[in-house]
mmCIF file as Biopython writes it, N, C-alpha, C and O atoms, coordinates in Angstrom:
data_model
#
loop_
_atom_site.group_PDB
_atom_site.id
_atom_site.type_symbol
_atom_site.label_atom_id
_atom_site.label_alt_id
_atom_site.label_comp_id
_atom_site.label_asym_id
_atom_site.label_entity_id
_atom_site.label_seq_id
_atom_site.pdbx_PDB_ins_code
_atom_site.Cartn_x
_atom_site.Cartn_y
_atom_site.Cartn_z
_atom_site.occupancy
_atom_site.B_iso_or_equiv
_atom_site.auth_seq_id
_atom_site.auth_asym_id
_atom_site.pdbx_PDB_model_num
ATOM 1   N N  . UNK A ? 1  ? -19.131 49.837 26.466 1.0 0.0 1  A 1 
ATOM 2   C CA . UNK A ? 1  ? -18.400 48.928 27.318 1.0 0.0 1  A 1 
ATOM 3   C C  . UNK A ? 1  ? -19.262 48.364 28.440 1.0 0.0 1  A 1 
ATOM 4   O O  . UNK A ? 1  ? -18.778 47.348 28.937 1.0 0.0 1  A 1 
ATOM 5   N N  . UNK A ? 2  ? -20.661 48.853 29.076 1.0 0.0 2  A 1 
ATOM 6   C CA . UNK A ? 2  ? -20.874 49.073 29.662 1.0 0.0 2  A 1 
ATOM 7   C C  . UNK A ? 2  ? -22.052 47.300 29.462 1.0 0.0 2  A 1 
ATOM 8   O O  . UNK A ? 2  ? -22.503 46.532 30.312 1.0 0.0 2  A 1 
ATOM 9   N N  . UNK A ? 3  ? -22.101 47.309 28.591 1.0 0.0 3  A 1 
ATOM 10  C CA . UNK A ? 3  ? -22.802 45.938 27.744 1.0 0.0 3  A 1 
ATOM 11  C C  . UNK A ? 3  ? -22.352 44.982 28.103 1.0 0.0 3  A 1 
ATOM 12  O O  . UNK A ? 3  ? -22.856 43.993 28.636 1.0 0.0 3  A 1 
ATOM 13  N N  . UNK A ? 4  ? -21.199 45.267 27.782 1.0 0.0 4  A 1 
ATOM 14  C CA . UNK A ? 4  ? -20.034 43.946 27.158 1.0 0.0 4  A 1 
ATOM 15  C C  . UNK A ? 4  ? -19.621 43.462 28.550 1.0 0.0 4  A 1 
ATOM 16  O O  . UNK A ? 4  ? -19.432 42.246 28.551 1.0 0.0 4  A 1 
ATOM 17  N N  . UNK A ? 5  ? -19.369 44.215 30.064 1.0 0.0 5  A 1 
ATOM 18  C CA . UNK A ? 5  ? -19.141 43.499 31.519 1.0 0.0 5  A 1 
ATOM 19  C C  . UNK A ? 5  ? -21.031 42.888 31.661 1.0 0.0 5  A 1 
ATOM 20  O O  . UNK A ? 5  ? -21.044 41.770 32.175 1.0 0.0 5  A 1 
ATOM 21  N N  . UNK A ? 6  ? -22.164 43.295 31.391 1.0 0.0 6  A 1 
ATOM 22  C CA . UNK A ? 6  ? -22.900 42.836 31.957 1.0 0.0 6  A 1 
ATOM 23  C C  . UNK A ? 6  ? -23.266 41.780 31.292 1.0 0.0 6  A 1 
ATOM 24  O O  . UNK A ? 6  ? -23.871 40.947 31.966 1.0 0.0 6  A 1 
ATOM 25  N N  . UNK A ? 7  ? -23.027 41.429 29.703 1.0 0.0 7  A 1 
ATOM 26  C CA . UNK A ? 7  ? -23.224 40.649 28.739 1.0 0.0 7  A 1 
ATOM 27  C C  . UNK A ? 7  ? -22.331 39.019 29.375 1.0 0.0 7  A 1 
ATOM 28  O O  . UNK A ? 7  ? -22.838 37.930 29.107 1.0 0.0 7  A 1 
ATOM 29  N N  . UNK A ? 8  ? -21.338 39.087 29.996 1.0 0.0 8  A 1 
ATOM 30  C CA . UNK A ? 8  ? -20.187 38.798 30.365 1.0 0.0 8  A 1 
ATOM 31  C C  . UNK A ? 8  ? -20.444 37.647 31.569 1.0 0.0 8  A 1 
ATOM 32  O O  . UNK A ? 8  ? -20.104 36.467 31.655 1.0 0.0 8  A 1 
ATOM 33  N N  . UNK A ? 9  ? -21.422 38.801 32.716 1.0 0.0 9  A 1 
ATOM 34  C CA . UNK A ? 9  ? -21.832 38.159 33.909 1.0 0.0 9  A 1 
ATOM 35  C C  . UNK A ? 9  ? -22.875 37.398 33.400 1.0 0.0 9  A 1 
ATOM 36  O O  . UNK A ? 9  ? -22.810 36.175 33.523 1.0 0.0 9  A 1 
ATOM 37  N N  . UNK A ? 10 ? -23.888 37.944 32.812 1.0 0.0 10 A 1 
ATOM 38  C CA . UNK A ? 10 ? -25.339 36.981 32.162 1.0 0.0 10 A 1 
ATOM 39  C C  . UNK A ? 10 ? -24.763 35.447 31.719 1.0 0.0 10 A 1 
ATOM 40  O O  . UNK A ? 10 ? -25.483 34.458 31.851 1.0 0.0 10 A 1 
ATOM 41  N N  . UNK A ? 11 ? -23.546 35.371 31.242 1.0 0.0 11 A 1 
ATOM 42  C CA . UNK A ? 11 ? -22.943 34.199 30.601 1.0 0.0 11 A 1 
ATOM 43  C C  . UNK A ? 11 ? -22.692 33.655 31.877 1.0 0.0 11 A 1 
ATOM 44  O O  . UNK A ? 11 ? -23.440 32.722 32.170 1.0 0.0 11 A 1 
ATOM 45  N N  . UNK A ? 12 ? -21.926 33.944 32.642 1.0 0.0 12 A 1 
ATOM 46  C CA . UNK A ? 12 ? -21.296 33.120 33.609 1.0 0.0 12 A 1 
ATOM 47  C C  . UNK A ? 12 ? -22.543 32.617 34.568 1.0 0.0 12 A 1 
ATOM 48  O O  . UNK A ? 12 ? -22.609 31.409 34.796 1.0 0.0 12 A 1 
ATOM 49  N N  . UNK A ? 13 ? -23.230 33.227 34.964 1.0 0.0 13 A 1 
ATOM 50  C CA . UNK A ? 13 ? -24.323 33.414 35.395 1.0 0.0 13 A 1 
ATOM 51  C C  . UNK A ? 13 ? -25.028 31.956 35.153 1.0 0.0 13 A 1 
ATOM 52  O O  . UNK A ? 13 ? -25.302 31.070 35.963 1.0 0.0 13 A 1 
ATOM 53  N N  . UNK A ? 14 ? -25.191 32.024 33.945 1.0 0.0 14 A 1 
ATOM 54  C CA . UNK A ? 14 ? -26.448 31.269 33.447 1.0 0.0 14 A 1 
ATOM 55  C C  . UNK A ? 14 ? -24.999 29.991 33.176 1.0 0.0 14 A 1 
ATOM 56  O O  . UNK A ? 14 ? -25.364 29.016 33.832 1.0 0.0 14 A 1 
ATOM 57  N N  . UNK A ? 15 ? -23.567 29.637 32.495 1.0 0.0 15 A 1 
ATOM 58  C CA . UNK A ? 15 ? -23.272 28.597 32.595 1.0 0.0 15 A 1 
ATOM 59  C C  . UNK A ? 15 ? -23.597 28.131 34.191 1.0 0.0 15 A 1 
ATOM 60  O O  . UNK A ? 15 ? -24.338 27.153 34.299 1.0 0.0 15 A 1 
ATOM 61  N N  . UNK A ? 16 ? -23.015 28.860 35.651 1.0 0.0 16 A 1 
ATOM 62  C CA . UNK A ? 16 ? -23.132 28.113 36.478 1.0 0.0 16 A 1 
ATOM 63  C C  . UNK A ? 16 ? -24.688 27.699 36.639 1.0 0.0 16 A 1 
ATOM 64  O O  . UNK A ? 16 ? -24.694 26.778 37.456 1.0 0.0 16 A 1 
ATOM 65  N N  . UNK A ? 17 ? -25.679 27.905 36.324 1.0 0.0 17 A 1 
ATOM 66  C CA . UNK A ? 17 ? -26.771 27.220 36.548 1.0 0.0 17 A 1 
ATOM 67  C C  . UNK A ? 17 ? -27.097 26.307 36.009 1.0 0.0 17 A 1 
ATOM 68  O O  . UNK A ? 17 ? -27.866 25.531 36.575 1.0 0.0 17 A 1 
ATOM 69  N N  . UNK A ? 18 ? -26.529 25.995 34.413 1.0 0.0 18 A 1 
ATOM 70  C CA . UNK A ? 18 ? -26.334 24.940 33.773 1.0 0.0 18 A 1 
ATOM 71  C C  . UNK A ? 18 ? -25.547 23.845 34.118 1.0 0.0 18 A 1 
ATOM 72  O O  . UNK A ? 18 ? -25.828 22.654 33.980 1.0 0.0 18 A 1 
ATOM 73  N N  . UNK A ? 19 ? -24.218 24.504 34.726 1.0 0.0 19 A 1 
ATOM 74  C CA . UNK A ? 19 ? -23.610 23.399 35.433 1.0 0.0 19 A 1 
ATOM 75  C C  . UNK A ? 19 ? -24.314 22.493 36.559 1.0 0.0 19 A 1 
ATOM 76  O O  . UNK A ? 19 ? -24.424 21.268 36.583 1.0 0.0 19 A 1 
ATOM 77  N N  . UNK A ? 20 ? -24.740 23.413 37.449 1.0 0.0 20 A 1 
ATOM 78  C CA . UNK A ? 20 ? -25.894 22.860 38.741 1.0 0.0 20 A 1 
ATOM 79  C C  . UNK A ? 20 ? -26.694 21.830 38.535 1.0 0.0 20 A 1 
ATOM 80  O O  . UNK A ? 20 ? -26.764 20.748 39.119 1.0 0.0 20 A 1 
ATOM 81  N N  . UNK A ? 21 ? -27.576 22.477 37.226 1.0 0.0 21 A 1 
ATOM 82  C CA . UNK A ? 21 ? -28.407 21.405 36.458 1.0 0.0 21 A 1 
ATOM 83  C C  . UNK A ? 21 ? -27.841 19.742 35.972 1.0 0.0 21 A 1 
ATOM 84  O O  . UNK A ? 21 ? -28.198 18.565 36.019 1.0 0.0 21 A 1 
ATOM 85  N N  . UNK A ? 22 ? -26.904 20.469 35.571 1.0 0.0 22 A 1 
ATOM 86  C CA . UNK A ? 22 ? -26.389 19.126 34.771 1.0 0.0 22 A 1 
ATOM 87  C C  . UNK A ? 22 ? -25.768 17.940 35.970 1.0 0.0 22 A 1 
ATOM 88  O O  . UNK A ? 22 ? -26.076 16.749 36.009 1.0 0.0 22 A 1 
ATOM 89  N N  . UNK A ? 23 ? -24.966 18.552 36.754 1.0 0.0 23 A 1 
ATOM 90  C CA . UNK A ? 23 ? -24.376 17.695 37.701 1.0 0.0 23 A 1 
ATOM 91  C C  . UNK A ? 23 ? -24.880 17.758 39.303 1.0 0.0 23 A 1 
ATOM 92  O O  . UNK A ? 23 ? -24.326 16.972 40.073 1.0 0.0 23 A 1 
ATOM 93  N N  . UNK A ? 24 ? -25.592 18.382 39.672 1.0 0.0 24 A 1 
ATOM 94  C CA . UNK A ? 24 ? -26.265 18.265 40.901 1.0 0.0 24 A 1 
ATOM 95  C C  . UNK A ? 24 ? -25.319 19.361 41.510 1.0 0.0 24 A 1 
ATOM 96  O O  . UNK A ? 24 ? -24.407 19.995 40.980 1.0 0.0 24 A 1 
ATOM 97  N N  . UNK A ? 25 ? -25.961 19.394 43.144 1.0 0.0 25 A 1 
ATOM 98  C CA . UNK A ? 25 ? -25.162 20.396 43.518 1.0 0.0 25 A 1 
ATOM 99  C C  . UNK A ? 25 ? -24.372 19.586 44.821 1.0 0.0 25 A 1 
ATOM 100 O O  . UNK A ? 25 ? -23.622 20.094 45.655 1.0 0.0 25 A 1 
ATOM 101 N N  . UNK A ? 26 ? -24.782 18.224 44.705 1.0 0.0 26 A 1 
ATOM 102 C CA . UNK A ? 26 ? -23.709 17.077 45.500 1.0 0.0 26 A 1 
ATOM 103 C C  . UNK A ? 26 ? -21.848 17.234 44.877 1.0 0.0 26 A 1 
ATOM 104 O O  . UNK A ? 26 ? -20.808 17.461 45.496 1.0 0.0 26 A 1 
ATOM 105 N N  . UNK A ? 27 ? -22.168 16.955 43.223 1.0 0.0 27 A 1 
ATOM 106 C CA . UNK A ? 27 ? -20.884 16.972 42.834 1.0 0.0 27 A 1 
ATOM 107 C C  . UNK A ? 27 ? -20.242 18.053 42.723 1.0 0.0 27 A 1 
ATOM 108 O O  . UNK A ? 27 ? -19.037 17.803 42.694 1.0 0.0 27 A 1 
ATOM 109 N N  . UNK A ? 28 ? -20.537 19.528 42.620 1.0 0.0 28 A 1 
ATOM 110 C CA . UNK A ? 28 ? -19.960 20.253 42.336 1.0 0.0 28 A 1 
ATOM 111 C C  . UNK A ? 28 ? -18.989 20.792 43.387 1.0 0.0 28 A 1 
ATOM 112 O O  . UNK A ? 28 ? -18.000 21.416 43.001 1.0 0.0 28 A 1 
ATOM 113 N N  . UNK A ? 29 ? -19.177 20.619 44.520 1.0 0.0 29 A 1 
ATOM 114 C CA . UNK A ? 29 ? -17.998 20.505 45.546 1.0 0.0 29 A 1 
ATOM 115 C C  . UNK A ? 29 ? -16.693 19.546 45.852 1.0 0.0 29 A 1 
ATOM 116 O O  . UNK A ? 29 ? -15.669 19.738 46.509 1.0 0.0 29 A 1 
ATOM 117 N N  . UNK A ? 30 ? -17.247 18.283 44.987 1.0 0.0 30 A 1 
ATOM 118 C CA . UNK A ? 30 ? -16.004 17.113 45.065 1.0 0.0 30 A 1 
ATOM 119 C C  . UNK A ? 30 ? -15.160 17.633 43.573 1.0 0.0 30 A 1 
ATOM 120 O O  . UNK A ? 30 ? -13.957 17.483 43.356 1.0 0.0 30 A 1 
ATOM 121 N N  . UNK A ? 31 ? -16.260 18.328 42.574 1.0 0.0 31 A 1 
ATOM 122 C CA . UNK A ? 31 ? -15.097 18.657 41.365 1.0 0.0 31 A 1 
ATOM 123 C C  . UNK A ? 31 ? -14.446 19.791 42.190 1.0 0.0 31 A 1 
ATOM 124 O O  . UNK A ? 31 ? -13.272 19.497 42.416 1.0 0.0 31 A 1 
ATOM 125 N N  . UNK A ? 32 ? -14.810 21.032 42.741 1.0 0.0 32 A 1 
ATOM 126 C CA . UNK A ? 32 ? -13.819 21.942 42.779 1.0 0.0 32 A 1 
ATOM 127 C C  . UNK A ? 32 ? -13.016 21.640 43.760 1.0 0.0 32 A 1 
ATOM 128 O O  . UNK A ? 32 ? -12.085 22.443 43.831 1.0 0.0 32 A 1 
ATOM 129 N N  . UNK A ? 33 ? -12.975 20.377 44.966 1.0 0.0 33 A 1 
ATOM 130 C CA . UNK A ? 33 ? -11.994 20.024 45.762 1.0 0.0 33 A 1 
ATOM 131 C C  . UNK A ? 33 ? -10.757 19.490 44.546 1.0 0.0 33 A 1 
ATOM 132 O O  . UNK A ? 33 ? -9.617  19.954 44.583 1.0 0.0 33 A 1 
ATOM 133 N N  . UNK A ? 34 ? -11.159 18.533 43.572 1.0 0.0 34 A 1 
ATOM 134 C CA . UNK A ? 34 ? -10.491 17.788 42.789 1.0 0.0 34 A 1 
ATOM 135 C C  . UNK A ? 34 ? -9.893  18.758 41.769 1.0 0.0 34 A 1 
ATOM 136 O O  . UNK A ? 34 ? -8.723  18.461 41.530 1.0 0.0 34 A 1 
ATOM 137 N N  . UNK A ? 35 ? -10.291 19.728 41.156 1.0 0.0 35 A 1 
ATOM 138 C CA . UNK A ? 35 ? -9.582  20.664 40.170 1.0 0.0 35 A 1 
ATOM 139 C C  . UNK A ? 35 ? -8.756  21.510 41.045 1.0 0.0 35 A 1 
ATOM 140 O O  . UNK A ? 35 ? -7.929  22.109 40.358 1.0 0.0 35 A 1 
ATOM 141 N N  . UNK A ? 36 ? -8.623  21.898 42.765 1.0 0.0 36 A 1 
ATOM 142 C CA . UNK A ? 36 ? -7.726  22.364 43.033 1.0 0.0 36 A 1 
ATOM 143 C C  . UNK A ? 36 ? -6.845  21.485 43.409 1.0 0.0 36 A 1 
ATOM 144 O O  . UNK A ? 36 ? -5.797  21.881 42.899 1.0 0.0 36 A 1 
ATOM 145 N N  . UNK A ? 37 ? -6.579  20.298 44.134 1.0 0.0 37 A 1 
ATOM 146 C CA . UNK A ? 37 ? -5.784  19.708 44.011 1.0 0.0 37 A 1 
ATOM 147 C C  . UNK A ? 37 ? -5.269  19.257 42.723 1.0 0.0 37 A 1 
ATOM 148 O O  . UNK A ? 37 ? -4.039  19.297 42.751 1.0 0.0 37 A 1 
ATOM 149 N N  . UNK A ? 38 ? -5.707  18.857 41.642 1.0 0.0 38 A 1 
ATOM 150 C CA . UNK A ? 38 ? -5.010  19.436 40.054 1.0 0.0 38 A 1 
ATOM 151 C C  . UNK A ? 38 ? -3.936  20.514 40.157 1.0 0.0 38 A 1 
ATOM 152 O O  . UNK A ? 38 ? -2.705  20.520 40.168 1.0 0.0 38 A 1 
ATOM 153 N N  . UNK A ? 39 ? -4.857  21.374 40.223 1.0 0.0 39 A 1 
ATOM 154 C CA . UNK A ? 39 ? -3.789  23.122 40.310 1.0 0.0 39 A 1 
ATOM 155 C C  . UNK A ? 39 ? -3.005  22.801 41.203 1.0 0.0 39 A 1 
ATOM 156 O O  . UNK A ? 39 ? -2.085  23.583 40.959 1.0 0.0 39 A 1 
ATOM 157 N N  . UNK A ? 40 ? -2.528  21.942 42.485 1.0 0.0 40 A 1 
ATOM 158 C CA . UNK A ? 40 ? -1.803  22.503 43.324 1.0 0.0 40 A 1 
ATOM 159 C C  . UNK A ? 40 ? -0.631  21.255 43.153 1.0 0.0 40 A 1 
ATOM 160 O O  . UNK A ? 40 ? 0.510   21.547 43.511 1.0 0.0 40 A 1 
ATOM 161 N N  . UNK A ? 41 ? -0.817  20.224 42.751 1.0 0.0 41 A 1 
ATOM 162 C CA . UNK A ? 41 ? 0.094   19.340 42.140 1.0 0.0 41 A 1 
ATOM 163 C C  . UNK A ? 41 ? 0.520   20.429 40.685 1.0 0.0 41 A 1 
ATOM 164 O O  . UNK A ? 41 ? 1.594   21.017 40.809 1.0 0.0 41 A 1 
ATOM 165 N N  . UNK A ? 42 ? -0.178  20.661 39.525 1.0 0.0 42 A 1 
ATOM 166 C CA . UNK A ? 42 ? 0.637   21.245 38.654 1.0 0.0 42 A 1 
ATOM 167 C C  . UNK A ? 42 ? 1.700   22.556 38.959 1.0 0.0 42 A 1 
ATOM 168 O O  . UNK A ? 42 ? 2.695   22.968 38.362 1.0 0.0 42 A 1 
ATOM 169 N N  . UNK A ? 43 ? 1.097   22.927 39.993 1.0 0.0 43 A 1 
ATOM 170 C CA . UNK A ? 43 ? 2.442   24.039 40.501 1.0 0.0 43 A 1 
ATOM 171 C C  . UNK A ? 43 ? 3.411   22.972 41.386 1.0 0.0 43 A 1 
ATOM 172 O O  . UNK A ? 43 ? 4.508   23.356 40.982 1.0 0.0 43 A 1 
ATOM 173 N N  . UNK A ? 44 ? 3.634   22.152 42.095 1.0 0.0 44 A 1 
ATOM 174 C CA . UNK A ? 44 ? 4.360   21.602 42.469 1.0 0.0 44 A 1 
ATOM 175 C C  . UNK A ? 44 ? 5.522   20.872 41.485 1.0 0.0 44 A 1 
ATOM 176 O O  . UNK A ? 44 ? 6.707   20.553 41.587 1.0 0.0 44 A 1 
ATOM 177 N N  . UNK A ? 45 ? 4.510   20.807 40.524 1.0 0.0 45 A 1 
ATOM 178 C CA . UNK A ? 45 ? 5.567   19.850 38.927 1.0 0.0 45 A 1 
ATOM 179 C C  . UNK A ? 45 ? 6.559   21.445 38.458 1.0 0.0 45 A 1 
ATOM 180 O O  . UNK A ? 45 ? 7.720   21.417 38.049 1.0 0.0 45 A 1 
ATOM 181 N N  . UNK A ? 46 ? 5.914   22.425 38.612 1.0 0.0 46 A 1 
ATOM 182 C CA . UNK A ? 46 ? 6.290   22.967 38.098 1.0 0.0 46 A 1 
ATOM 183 C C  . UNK A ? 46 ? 7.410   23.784 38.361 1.0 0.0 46 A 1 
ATOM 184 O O  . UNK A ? 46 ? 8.161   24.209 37.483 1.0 0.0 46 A 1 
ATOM 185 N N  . UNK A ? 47 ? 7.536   24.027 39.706 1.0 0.0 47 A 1 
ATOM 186 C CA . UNK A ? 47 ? 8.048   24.098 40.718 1.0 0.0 47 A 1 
ATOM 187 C C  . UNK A ? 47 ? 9.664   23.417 41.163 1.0 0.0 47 A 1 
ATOM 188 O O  . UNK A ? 47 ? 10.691  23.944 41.592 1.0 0.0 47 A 1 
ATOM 189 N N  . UNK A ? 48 ? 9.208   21.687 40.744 1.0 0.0 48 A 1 
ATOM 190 C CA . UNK A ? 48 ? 10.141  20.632 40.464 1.0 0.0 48 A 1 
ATOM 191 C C  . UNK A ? 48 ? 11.068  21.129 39.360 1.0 0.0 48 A 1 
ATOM 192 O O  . UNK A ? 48 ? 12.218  21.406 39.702 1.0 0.0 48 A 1 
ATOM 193 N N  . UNK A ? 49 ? 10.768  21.261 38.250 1.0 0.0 49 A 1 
ATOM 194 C CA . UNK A ? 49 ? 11.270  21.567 37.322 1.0 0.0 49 A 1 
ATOM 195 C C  . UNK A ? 49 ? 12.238  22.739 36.766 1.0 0.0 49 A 1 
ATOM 196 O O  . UNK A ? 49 ? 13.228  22.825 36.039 1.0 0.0 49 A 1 
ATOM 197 N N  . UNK A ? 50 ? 11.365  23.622 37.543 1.0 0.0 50 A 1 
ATOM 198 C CA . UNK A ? 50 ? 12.465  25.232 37.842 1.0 0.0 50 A 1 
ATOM 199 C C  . UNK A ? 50 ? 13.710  24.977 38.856 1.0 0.0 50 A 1 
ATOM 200 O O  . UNK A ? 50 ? 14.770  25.602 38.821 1.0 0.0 50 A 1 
ATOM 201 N N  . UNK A ? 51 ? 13.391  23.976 39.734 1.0 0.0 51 A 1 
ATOM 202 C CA . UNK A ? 51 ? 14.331  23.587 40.786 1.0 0.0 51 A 1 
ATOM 203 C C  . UNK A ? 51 ? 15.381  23.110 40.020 1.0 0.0 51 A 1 
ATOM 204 O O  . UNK A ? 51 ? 16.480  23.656 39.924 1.0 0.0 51 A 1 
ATOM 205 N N  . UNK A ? 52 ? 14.958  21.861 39.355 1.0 0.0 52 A 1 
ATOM 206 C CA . UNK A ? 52 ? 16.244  21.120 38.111 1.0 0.0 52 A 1 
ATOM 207 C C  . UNK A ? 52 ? 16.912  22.128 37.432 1.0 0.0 52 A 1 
ATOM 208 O O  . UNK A ? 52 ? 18.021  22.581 37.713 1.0 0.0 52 A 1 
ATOM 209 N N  . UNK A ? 53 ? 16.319  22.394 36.698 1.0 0.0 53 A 1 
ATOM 210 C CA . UNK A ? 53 ? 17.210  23.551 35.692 1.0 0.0 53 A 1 
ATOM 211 C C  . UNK A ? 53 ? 17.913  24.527 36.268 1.0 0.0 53 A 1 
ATOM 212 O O  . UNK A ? 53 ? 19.004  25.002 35.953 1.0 0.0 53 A 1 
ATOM 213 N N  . UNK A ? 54 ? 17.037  24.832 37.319 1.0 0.0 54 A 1 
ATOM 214 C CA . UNK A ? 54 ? 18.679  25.791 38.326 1.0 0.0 54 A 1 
ATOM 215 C C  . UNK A ? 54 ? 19.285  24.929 38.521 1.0 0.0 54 A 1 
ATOM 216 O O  . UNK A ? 54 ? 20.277  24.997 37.795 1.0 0.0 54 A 1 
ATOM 217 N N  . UNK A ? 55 ? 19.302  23.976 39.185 1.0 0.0 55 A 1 
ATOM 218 C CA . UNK A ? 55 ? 20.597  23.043 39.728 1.0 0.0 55 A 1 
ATOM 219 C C  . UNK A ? 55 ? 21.104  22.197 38.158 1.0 0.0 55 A 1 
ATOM 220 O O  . UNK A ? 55 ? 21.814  21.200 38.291 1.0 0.0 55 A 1 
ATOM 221 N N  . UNK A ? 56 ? 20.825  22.510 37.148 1.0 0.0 56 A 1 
ATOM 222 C CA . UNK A ? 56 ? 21.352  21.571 35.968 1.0 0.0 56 A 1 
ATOM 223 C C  . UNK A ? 56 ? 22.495  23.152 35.804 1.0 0.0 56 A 1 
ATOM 224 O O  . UNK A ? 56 ? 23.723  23.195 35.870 1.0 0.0 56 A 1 
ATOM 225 N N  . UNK A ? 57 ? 21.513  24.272 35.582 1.0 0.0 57 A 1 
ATOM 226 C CA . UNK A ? 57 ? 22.327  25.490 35.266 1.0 0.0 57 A 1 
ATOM 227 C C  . UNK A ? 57 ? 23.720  25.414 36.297 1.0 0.0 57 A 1 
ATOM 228 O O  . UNK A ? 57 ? 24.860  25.065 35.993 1.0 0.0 57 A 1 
ATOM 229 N N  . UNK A ? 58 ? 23.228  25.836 37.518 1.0 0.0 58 A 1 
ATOM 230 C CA . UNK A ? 58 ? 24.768  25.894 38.173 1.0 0.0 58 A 1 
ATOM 231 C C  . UNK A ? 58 ? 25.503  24.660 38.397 1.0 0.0 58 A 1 
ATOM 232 O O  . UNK A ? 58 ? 26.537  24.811 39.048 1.0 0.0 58 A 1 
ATOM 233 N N  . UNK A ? 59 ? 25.204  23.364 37.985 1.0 0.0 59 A 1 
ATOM 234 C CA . UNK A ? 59 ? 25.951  22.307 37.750 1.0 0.0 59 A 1 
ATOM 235 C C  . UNK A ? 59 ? 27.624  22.546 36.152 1.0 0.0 59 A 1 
ATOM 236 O O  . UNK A ? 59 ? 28.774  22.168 35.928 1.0 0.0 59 A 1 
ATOM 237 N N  . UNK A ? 60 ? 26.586  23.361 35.590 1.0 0.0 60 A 1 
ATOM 238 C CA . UNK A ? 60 ? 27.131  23.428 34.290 1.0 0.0 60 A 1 
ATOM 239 C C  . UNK A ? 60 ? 28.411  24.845 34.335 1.0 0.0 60 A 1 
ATOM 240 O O  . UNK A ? 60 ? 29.368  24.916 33.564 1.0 0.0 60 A 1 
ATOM 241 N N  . UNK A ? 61 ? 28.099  25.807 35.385 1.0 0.0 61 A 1 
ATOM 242 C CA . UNK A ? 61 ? 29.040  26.788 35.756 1.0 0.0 61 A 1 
ATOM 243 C C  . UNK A ? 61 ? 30.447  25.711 36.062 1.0 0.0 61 A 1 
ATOM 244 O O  . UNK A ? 61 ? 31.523  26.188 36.423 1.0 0.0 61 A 1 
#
């Protein structure tokens, strides 16, 4: 097991340096501003939606 966590980090490891490479290290702060605002609108949709269906549910009581 002991492989398989360090095998694990070596990957991640080496994608983020590939990432660096590939896109500079200018952009990689405007993507992870932009993929959390992603995430934080998709919990808001989602959010929306649990709201409806309760209020569709106790509409229907």
């Amino acid at each position: 097991m002991i492989f398989g966590e360090f095998a694990s980090i070596d990957i991640v490891i080496v994608l983020v340096v590939i990432v660096v490479l590939v896109f500079g290290g200018k952009a990689i702060p405007k993507f992870a501003r932009n993929l959390g605002s992603a995430k934080n609108e998709f919990e808001k949709g989602l959010k929306q939606a649990k709201d409806e269906a309760k209020s569709q549910d106790s509409d229907e009581k």
